[in-house]
Structure formats: structure tokens, C-alpha cells
C-alpha positions as CSV (number, residue, x, y, z in Angstrom):
1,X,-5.4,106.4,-75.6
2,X,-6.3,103.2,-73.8
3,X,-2.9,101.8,-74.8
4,X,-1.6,104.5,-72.8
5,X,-2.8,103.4,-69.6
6,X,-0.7,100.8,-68.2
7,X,-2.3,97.8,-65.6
8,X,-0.9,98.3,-62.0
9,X,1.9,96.4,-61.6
10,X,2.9,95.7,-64.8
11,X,6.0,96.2,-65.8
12,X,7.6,97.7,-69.8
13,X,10.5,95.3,-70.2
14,X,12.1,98.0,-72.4
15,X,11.9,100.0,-69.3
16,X,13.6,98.3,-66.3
17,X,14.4,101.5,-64.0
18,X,10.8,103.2,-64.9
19,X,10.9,104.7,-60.9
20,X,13.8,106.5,-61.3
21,X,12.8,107.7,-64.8
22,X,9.7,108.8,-63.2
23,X,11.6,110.6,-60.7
24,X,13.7,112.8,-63.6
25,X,10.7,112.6,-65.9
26,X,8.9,114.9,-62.9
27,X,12.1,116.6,-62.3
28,X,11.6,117.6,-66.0
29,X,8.7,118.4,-65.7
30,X,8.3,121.4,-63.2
31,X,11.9,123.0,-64.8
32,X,9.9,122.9,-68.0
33,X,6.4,124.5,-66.4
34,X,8.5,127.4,-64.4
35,X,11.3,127.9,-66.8
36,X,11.9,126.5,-70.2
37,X,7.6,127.0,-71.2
38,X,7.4,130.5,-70.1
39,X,10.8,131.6,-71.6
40,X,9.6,130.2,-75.0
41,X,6.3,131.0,-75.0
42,X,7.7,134.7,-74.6
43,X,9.9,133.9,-77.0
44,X,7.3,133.3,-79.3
45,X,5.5,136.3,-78.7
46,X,8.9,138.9,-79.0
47,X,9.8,137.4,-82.6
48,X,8.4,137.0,-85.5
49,X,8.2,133.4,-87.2
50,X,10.3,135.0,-89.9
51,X,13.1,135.5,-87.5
52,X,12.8,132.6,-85.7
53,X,13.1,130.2,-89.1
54,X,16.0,132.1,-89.9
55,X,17.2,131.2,-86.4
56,X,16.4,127.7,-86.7
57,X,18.3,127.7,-90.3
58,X,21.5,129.0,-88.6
59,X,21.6,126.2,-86.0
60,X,20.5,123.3,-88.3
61,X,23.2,124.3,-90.6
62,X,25.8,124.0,-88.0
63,X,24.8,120.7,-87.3
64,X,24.9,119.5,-91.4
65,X,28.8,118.4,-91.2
66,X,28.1,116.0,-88.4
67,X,25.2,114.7,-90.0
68,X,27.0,114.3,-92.8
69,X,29.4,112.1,-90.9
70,X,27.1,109.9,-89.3
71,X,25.6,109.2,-92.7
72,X,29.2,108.1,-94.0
73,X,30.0,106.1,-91.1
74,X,26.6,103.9,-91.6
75,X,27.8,103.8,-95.5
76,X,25.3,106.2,-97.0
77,X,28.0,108.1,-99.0
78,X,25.6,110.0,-101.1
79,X,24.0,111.0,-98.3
80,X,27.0,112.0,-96.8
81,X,28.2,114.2,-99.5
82,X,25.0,115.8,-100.0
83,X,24.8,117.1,-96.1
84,X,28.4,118.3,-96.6
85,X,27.1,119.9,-99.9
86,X,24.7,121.6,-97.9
87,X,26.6,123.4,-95.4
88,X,28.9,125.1,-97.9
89,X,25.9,126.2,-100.0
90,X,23.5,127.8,-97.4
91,X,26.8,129.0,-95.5
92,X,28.1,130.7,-98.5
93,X,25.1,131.6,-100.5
94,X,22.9,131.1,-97.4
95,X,24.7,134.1,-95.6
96,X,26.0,131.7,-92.8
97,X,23.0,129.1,-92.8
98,X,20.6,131.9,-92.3
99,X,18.5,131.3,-95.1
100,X,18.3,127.2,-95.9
101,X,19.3,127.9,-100.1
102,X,20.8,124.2,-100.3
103,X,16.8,122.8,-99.8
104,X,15.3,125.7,-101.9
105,X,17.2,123.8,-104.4
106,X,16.5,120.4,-103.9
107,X,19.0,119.4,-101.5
108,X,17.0,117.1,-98.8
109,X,18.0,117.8,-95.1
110,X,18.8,114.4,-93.2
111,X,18.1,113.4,-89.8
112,X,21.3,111.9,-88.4
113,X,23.3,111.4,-85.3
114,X,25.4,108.9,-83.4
115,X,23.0,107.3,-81.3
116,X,21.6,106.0,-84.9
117,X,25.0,105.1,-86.2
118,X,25.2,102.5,-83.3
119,X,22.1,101.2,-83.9
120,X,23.1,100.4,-87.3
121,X,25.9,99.1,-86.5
122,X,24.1,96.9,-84.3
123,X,23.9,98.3,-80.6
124,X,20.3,97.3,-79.5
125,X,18.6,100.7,-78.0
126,X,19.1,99.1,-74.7
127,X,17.2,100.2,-71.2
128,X,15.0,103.4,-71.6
129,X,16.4,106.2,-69.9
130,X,15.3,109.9,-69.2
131,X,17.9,112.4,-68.9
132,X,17.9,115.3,-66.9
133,X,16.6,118.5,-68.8
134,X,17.2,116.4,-72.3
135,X,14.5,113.8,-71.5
136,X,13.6,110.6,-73.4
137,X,16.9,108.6,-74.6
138,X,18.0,105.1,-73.9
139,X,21.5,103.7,-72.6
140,X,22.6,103.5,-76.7
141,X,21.4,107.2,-77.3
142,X,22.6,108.6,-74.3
143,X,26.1,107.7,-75.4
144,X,25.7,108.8,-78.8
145,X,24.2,112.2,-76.9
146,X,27.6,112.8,-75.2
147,X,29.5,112.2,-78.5
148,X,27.3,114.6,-80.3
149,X,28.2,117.1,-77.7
150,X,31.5,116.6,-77.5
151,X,31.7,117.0,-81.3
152,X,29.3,119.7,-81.4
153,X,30.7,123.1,-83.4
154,X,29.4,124.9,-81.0
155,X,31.8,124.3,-78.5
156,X,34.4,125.7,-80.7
157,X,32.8,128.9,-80.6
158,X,34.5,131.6,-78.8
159,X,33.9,134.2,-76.6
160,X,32.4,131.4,-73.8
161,X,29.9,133.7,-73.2
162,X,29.0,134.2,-77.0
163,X,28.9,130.1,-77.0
164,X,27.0,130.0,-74.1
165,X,24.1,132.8,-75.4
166,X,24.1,130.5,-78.5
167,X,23.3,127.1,-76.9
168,X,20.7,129.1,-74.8
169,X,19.2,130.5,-78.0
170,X,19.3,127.2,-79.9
171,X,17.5,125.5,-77.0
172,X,14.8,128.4,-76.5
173,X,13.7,127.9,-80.2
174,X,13.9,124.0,-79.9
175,X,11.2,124.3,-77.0
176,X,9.4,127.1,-79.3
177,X,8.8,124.9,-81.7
178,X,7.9,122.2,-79.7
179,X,5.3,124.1,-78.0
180,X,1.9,122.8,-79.8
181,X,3.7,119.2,-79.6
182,X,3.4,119.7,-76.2
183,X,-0.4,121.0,-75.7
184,X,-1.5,118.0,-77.7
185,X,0.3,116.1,-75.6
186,X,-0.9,117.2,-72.4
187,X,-4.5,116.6,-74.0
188,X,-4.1,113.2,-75.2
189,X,-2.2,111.5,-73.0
190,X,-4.1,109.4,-70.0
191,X,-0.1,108.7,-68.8
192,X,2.5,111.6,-70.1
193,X,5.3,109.7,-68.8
194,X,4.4,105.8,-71.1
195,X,2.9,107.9,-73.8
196,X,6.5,110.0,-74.4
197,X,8.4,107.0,-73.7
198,X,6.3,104.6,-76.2
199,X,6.9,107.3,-79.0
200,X,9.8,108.2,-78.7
201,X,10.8,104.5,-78.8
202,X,9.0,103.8,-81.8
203,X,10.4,107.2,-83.5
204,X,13.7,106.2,-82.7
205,X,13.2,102.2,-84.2
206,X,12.3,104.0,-87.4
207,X,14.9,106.8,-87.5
208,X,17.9,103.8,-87.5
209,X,16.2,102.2,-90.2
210,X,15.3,105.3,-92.0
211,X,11.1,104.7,-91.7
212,X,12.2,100.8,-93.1
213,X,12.5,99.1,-89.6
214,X,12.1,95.0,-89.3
215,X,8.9,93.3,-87.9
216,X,9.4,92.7,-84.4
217,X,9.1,89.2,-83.4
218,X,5.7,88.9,-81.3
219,X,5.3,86.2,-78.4
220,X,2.3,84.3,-80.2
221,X,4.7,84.5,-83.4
222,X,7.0,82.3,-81.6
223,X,4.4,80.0,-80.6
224,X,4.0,76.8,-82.6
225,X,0.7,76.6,-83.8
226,X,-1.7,74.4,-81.6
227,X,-3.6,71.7,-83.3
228,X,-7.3,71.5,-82.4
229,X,-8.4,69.2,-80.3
230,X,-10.1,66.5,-81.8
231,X,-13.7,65.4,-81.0
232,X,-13.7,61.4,-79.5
């Protein structure tokens, strides 16, 4: 908790424009409290968990062939294959992703997207950002955001209203399931705002190098050692 609570006037260097992030990290803030919160915790209450895993399954299912792709383009081929694998199994025998049958049977759901991809090809996170309604991202991630959207299977969908129902839906049972996340949160946190940033951050670092990342160099590291002095 203490390393939550920043000294006044110090300044993140990961986090140059911290006033206007503050700015859409409140703005965030009260649509989640009057909107997105209430919506989900009713959510909640209407359907059973049951329904809402099967929900989930159907979403995360749509979202196996682009994982799959991001894993090929950082050279993780088995990987690759194996989230491609995936969404033909639980789509056919899965009745359309509905039920996740592809991990019943030992088939491990990755974690991918292009705002890793970058970073393994290189692209430093750059400056922390915080997006409207998305939150937490950073200048490498927010790119890789607007590709994952623009490649999203959902946009293919059709009827717009049917698509647009869907990305409602998806995002309801995101938030859902996000809800305790947030309660601890609001308990632990001396400063929401660092603590979200510093963790997501530090998620992010591992998620690029798949829970493996580097040490980071550390100022007294790069120190040469000091001699002591020596007594006349």
C-alpha cells in the first residue's frame, strides 16, 4: 500500500502526461459508477453464472483466430496452430464457442494481441496512457488496440444492430467479471489512479514476455561501486 502513495511533486517517468490521464482516468470513473457498474451488477443478478460462462465462451472463441495470429507473427507456431485448433473444435463440437470443449481437452487458451506482438518485436511500451471508457494502455498498446478493432470478427457481423447488441453484451460480462477486481481495488488502493497504472504496467511487461520478462536495469545497478574511504 505505501508504494501506492506517491510524494507531492514527484513525477512516474513512465508517465509523462499523468494530468491529462487523471483527467480521463475520472472521466472513467463516474461513467463506470452511473453506468457500466449498475448495468453489470444487474447483470449479475438476472443470469445465472452458468449462462454467463457460456457467454463468455462464445466471445473468447471469437477472439481465438486473432490470437492465433499474433502468436504466429511473434514466431510461436505451435502456439499458433493450437489457438486456430481451438476455434474449429469448440465452434463445431462447442456449438459455436458456447461450451469451451477445445480446453476440456487439454487445449490451453492463450493470451495474445497486437499490442504484445510489438513489444516483441521490440516497440518499448512507450508513455502511459488512459483511454476513454477502455482505460489503462500506453502509446504501443493503444495502437495495437485500434488494430485489434479493426480486425475484430465482430465487425463482420451483420445486422449493425445484432453487432452492436453483441459488443454491448461482450462488454457487460467483461465488467461482470471484473466486478470483485474492482471492490478489492477500491479497498486497497491509497491512490486508484498509480495503483491501476503500476499494475497494469507490470502485467503488461510480463504478458510480452510470457511471465519470463528481463531484469530491469536499476539506477544503483548502473553505479560503479564506491570504494570505502580509507582511514589516515
Amino acid at each position: 500500500l505505501s508504494g501506492c502513495a506517491t510524494t507531492e511533486g514527484e513525477r512516474d517517468p513512465r508517465d509523462p502526461w499523468e494530468g491529462m490521464n487523471r483527467s480521463v482516468y475520472r472521466f472513467n470513473e463516474t461513467f463506470d459508477e452511473y453506468l457500466a457498474k449498475p448495468v453489470a451488477r444487474t447483470y449479475v443478478k438476472v443470469l445465472h453464472q452458468e449462462i454467463r460462462t457460456r457467454i463468455a465462451n462464445f466471445f473468447s472463441n471469437l477472439q481465438d483466430p486473432l490470437i492465433g495470429l499474433n502468436n504466429f507473427l511473434q514466431g510461436k507456431f505451435e502456439d499458433g496452430v493450437n489457438d486456430w485448433a481451438r476455434f474449429v473444435v469448440n465452434s463445431s463440437f462447442g456449438l459455436f464457442g458456447l461450451h469451451d470443449v477445445a480446453g476440456d481437452g487439454g487445449m490451453e487458451k492463450h493470451n495474445e494481441d497486437f499490442g504484445q506482438t510489438f513489444g516483441r518485436w521490440g516497440a518499448g511500451p512507450g508513455p502511459y496512457l488512459v483511454l476513454p471508457i477502455l482505460s489503462s494502455s500506453s502509446v504501443r498498446d493503444g495502437l495495437g488496440t485500434g488494430l485489434d478493432m479493426w480486425l475484430d470478427p465482430m465487425g463482420e457481423i451483420r445486422p449493425i444492430d445484432v453487432r452492436n447488441s453483441l459488443i454491448v453484451l461482450r462488454a457487460t460480462n467483461v465488467r461482470a467479471d471484473l466486478l470483485e477486481a474492482s471492490r478489492i481495488l477500491e479497498e486497497a488502493a491509497l491512490d486508484k489512479y498509480v495503483f491501476q497504472r503500476d499494475a497494469y504496467l507490470q502485467r503488461r511487461r510480463n504478458l510480452v514476455y510470457d511471465g519470463r520478462p528481463p531484469r530491469e536495469p536499476r539506477e544503483r545497478d548502473e553505479e560503479p561501486a564506491k570504494e570505502p574511504a580509507k582511514e589516515p
